[in-house]
NULOKE-84469 format. One record per residue (C-alpha): x, y, z; residue number from 1; residue in one letter. Coordinates in steps of 0.02 Angstrom, whole numbers, plus 50000, padded with zeros to 5 digits. Layout:
N
{site {X; Y; Z}; NUM; a}
...
This chain:
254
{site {55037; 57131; 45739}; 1; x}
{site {54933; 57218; 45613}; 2; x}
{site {55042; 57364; 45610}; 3; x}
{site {55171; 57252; 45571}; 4; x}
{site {55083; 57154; 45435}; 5; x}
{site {55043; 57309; 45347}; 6; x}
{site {55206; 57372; 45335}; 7; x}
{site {55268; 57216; 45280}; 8; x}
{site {55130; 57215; 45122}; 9; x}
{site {55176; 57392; 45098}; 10; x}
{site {55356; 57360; 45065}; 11; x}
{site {55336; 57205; 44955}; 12; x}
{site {55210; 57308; 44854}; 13; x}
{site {55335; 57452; 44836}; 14; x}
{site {55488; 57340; 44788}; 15; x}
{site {55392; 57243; 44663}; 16; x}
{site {55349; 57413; 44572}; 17; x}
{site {55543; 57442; 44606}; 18; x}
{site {55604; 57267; 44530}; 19; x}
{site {55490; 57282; 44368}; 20; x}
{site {55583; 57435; 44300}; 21; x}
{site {55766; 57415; 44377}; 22; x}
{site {55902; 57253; 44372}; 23; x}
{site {56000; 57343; 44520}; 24; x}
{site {55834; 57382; 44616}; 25; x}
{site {55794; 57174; 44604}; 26; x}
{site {55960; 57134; 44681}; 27; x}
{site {55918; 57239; 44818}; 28; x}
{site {55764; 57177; 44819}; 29; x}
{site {55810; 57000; 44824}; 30; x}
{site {55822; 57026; 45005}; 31; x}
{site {55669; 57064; 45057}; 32; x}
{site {55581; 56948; 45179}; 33; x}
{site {55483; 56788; 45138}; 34; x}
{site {55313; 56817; 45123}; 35; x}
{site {55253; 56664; 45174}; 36; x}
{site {55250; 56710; 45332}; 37; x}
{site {55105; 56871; 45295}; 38; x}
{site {54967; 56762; 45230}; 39; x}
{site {54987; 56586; 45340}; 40; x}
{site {54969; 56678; 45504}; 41; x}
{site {54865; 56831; 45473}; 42; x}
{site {54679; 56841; 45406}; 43; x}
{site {54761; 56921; 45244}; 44; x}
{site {54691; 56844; 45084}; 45; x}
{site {54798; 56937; 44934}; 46; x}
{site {54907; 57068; 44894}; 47; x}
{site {54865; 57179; 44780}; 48; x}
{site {54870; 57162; 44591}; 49; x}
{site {54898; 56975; 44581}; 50; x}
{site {55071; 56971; 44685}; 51; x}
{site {55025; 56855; 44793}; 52; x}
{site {54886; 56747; 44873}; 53; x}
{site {54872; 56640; 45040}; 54; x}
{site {54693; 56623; 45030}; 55; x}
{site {54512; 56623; 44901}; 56; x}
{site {54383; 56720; 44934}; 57; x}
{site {54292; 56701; 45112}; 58; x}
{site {54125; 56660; 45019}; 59; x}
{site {54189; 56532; 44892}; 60; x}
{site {54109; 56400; 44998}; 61; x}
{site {54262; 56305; 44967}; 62; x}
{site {54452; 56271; 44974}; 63; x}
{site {54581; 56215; 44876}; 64; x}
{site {54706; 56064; 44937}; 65; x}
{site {54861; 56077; 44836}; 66; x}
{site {55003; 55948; 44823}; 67; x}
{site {55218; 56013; 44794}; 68; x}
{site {55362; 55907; 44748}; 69; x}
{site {55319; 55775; 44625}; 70; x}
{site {55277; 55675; 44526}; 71; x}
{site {55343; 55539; 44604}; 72; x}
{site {55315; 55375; 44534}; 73; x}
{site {55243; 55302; 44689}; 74; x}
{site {55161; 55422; 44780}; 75; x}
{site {55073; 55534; 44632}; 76; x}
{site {54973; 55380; 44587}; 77; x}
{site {54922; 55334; 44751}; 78; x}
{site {54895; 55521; 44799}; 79; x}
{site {54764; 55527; 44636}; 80; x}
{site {54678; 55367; 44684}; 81; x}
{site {54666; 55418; 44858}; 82; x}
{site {54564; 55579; 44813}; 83; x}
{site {54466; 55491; 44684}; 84; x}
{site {54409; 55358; 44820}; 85; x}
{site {54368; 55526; 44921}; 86; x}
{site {54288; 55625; 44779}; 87; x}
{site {54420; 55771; 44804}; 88; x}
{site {54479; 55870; 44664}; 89; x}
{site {54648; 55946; 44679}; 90; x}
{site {54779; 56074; 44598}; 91; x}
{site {54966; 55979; 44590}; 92; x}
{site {55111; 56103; 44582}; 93; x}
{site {55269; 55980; 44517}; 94; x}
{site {55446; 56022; 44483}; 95; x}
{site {55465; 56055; 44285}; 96; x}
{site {55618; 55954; 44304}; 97; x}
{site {55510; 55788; 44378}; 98; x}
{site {55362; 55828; 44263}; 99; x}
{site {55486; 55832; 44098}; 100; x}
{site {55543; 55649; 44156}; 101; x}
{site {55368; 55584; 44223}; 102; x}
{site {55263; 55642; 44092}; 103; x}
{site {55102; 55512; 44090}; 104; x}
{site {55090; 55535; 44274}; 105; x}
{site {55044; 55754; 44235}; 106; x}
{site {54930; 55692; 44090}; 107; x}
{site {54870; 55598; 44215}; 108; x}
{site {54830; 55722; 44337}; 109; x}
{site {54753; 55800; 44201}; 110; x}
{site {54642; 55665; 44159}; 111; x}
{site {54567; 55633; 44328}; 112; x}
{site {54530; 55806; 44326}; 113; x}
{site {54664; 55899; 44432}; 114; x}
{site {54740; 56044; 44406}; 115; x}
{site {54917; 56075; 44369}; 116; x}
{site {55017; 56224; 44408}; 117; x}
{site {55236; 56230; 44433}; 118; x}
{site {55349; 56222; 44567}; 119; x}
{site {55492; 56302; 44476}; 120; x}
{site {55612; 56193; 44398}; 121; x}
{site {55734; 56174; 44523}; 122; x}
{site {55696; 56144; 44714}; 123; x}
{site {55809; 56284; 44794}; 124; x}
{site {55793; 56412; 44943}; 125; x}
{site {55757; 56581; 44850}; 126; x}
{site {55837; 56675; 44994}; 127; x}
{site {56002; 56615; 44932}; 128; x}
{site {55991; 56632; 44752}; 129; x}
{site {56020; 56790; 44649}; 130; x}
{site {55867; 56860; 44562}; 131; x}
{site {55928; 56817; 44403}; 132; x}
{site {55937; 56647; 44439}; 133; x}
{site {55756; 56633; 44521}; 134; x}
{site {55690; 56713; 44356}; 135; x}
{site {55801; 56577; 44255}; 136; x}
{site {55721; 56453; 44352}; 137; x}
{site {55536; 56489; 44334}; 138; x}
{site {55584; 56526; 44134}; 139; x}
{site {55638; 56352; 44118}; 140; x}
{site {55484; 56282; 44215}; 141; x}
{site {55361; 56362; 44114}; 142; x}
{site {55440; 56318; 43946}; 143; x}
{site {55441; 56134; 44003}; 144; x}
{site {55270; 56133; 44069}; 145; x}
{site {55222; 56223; 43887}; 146; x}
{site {55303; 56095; 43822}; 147; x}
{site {55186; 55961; 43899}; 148; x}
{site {55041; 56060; 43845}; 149; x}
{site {54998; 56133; 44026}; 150; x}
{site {54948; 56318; 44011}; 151; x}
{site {54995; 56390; 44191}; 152; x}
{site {54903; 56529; 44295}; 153; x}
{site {55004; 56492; 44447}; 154; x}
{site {55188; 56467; 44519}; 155; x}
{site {55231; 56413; 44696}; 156; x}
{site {55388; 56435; 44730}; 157; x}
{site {55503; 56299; 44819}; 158; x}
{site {55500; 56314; 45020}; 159; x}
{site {55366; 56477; 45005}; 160; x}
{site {55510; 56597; 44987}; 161; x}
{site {55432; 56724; 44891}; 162; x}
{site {55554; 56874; 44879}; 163; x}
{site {55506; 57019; 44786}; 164; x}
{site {55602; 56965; 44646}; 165; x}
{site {55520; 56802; 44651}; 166; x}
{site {55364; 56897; 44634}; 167; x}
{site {55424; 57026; 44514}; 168; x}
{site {55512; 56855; 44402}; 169; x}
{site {55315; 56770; 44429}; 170; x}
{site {55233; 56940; 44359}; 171; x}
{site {55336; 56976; 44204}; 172; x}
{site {55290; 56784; 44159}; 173; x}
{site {55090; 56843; 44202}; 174; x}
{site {55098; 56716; 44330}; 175; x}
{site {55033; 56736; 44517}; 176; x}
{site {55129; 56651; 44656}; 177; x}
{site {55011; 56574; 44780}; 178; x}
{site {55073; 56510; 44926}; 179; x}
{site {54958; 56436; 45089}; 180; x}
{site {54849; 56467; 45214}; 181; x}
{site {54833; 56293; 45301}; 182; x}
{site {54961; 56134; 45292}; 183; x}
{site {54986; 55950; 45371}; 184; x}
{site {55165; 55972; 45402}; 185; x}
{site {55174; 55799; 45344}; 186; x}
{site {55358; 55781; 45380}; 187; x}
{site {55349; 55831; 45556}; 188; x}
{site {55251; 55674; 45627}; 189; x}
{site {55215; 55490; 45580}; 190; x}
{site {55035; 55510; 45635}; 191; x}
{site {54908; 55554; 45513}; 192; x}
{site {54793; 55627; 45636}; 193; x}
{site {54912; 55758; 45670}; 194; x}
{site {54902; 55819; 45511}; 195; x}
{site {54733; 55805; 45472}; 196; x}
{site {54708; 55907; 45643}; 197; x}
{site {54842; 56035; 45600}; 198; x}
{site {54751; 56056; 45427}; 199; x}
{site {54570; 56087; 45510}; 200; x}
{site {54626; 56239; 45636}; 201; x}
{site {54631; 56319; 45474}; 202; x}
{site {54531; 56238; 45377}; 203; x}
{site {54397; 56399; 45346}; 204; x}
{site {54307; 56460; 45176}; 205; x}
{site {54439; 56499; 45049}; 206; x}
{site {54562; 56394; 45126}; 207; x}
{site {54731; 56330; 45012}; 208; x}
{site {54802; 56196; 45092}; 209; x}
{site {54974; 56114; 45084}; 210; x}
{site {55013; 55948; 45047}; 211; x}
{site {55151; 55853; 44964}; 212; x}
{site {55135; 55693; 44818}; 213; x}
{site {55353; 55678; 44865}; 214; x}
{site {55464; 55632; 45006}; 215; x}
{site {55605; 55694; 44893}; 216; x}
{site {55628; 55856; 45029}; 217; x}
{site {55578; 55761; 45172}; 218; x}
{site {55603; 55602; 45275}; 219; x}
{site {55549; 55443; 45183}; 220; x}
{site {55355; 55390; 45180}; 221; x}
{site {55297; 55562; 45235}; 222; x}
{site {55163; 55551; 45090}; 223; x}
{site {55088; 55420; 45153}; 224; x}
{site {55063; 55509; 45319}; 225; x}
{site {54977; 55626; 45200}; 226; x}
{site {54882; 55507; 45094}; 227; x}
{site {54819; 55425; 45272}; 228; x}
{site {54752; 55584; 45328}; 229; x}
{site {54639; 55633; 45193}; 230; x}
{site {54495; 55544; 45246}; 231; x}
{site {54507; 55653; 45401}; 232; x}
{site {54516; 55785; 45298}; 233; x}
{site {54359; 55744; 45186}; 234; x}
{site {54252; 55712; 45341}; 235; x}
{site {54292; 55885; 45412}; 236; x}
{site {54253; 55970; 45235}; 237; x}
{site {54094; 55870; 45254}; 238; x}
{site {54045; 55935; 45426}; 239; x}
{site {54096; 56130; 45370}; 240; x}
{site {53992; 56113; 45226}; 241; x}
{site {54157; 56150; 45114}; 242; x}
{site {54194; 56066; 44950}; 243; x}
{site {54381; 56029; 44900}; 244; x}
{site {54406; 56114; 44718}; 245; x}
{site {54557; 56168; 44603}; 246; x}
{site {54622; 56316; 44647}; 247; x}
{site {54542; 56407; 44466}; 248; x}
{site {54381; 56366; 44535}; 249; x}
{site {54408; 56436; 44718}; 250; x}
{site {54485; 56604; 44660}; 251; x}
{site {54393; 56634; 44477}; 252; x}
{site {54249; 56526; 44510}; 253; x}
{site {54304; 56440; 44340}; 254; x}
C-alpha cells in the first residue's frame, strides 16, 4: 500500500511540472487519477510544494472542520449559529456562483469569524471536464469571490477530483487545493451519530474535516444531520484536547 501511494504522489508531482509548461501535456494529464483518494486513507499530510493537502501539521494541536456547497439560505445560517452556540470556528468553501447571489450570508461568515475559501464556480465532476474548462471554472470563482472582497489561499474542488490539471489550474492562480482527511458522510445516513462517529475515527491532530452548509448535491435535510452532530463532534474535540480552527490557523499558525 505504501508502494502504491508513493508512486501515485510521484506521478502527480511529475505531471504537474508537465502541465505548467505544456497545453497538450495538461490534456493528457487531465486523466490522471483523483487524488482524493492519497490523503483520506493514508497517513500522508501534503504533497510537495503546495499541490495538495489532506491534513495540518501533526503538532498543530488542532483541526480544521470545513463546510462545501453553499450558501444556502437555510442551512448557512443555522450552520453559523450552530458553531457559535458550540464555540467552533470554521473555514466555508461556497460555490462562486451561490456566493455572487447570497452575498450577506459570506459577509456573514466573515463576521462571525469564519473563514472563507471557493468551491469553484460550477459544481461539476473534474474527471469529465477538459482542463481548459476546470481552469475556466476556478478563473471565474476567484474573480467573483475578489469581487466580494474575499482574498483566497485555498480551492477545493467539487467532489475532491483533483486531477493534475486541477492542481496545475489551482497553482498558476497561487492557490493550494486542500481536500480531507476526515468526513460525516452526511448524505449517507439520517442519524447524526453516525456521522459524528465516522468523523472521530479520524478525528487526530491536524485533522480537516468535511462537512456540508447545502443539500443542493445530496438528499434533502442532510445538513441538518450535520448540524445535529456537531455537538458530538465538540465533545470529542474536548476529550482529545483539540481545538476546532480555520484552516489558516491549522496549517500557517495564522
Amino acid at each position: 500500500m505504501g508502494e502504491r501511494v508513493a508512486e501515485l504522489v510521484s506521478g502527480v508531482g511529475k505531471a504537474a511540472r508537465l502541465v505548467g509548461g505544456a497545453s497538450l501535456g495538461a490534456l493528457a494529464l487531465q486523466y490522471v487519477p483523483s487524488t482524493v483518494a492519497l490523503g483520506q486513507w493514508t497517513p500522508l499530510r501534503a504533497l510537495p510544494r503546495g499541490l495538495c493537502r489532506w491534513r495540518g501539521p501533526a503538532d498543530a494541536g488542532a483541526v480544521a472542520l470545513t463546510f462545501d456547497d453553499g450558501p444556502h439560505p437555510e442551512a448557512t445560517p443555522a450552520t453559523l449559529d450552530a458553531l457559535e452556540r458550540l464555540g467552533l470556528r470554521a473555514t466555508f468553501f461556497p460555490l462562486a456562483s451561490k456566493a455572487h447571489a447570497h452575498r450577506e450570508i459570506v459577509e456573514e461568515m466573515q463576521r462571525r469569524g469564519h473563514q472563507v475559501e471557493t468551491h469553484g464556480f460550477r459544481h461539476l465532476h473534474h474527471l469529465v471536464k477538459r482542463p481548459r474548462w476546470v481552469a475556466d471554472d476556478l478563473r471565474t470563482a476567484c474573480e467573483v469571490m475578489g469581487e466580494l472582497g474575499i482574498m483566497l489561499t485555498w480551492y477545493r474542488p467539487s467532489y475532491g477530483q483533483a486531477t493534475a490539471a486541477t492542481l496545475a489550474a489551482a497553482r498558476r492562480l497561487g492557490l493550494q487545493t486542500v481536500l480531507w482527511s476526515s468526513w460525516g458522510r452526511e448524505w449517507a445516513t439520517e442519524r447524526p451519530g453516525e456521522v459524528a462517529a465516522r468523523i472521530g475515527r479520524r478525528l487526530d491532530p491536524g485533522a480537516i474535516v468535511l462537512l456540508h452548509d447545502s443539500d443542493a448535491f445530496g438528499p434533502p435535510g442532510m445538513w441538518e444531520v450535520g448540524i445535529s452532530a456537531l455537538p458530538a463532534v465538540a465533545e470529542l474535540l474536548e476529550e482529545r484536547g483539540l481545538r476546532a480552527v480555520t484552516l489558516d490557523e491549522l496549517v500557517f499558525g495564522a
